[in-house]
C-alpha positions as CSV (number, residue, x, y, z in Angstrom):
1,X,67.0,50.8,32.1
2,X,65.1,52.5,34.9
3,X,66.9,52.1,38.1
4,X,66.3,52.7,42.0
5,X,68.9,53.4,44.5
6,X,68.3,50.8,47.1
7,X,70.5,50.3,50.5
8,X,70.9,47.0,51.7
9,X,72.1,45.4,55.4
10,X,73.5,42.6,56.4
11,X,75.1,41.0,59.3
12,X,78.8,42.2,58.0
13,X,78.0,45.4,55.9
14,X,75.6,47.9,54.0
15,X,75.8,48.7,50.3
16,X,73.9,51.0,47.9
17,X,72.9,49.5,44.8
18,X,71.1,50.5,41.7
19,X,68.4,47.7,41.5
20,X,66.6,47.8,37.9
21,X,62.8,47.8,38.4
22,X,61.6,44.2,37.0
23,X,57.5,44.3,37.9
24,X,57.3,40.3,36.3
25,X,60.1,39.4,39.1
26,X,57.1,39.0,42.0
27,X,59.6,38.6,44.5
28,X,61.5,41.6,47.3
29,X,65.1,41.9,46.0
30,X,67.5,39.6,43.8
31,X,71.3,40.8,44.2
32,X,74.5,39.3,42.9
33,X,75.9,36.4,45.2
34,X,79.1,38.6,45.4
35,X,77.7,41.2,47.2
36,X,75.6,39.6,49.2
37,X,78.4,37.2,50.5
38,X,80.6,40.9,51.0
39,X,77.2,41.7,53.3
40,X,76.3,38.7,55.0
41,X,72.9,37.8,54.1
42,X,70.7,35.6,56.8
43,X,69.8,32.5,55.1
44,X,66.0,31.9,55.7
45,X,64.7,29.1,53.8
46,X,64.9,27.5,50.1
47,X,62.3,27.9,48.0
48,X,60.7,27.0,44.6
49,X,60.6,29.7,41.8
50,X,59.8,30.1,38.2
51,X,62.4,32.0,36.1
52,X,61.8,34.3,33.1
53,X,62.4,31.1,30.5
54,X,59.4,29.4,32.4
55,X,61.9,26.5,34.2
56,X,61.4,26.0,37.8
57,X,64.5,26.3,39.8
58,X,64.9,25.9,43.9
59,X,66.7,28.6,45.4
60,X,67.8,29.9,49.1
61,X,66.2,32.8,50.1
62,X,67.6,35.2,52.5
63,X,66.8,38.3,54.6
64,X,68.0,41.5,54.9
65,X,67.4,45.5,55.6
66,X,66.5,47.5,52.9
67,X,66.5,51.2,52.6
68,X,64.4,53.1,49.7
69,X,64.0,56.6,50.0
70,X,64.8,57.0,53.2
71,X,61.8,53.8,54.1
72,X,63.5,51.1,56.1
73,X,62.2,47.8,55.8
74,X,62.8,43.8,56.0
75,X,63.2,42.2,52.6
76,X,63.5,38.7,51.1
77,X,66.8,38.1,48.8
78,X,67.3,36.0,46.3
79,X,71.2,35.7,44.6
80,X,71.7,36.2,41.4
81,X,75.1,34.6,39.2
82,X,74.5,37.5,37.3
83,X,75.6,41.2,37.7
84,X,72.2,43.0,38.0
85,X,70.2,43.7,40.9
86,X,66.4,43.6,40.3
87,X,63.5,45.3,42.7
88,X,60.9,43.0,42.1
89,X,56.8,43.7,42.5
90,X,56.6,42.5,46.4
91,X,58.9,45.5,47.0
92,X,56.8,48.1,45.2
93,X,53.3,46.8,46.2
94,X,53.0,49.5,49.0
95,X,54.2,52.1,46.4
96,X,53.7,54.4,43.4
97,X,55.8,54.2,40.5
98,X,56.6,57.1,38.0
99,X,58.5,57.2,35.1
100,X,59.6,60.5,33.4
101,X,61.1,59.4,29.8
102,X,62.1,63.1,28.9
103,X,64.7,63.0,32.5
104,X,64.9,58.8,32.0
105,X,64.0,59.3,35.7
106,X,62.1,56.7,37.9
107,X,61.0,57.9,41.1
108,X,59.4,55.3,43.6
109,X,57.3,56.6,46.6
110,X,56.6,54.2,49.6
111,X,53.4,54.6,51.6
């Protein structure tokens, strides 16, 4: 899997995470509700999204700080029941992506 190392704020804590790079996931962030409850995500509204299997599901969206290479920003979270954190294509759209296979290195750079 090609991973980022992503930092992310809440109102209780900051973690670092390894966030697998999903560009059909058009949103910021998805983290598992465990951490984000160990965190304390801001709840900002609920919204209606489309999941890989084509369903349509409505799910709270909250806010948080995120750091990527050293880049702070404000990002939109959305939990997960699963175990995975995913940096979604909103996230990267102000970057570059490049992947080395020979190192199985991805290396995102903001702008």
């Amino acid at each position: 899997m090609n991973c980022v190392k992503v930092k992310v704020a809440g109102l209780r804590g900051t973690i670092e995470l390894e966030a697998i790079v999903d560009t059909d996931f058009n949103g910021d962030l998805c983290i598992p509700i465990t951490l984000a409850v160990q965190i304390g995500l801001i709840l900002e509204y609920v919204h209606d999204v489309e999941l890989a299997d084509g369903s349509r599901k409505r799910v709270p969206v909250y806010s948080c700080n995120v750091e990527l290479n050293d880049l702070k920003r404000r990002a939109e979270v959305i939990l997960t029941d699963g175990t995975d954190a995913l940096i979604g294509a909103s996230m990267l759209k102000s970057s570059s992506i490049t992947i080395s296979y020979k190192t199985r290195k991805v290396t995102v750079t903001f702008y």
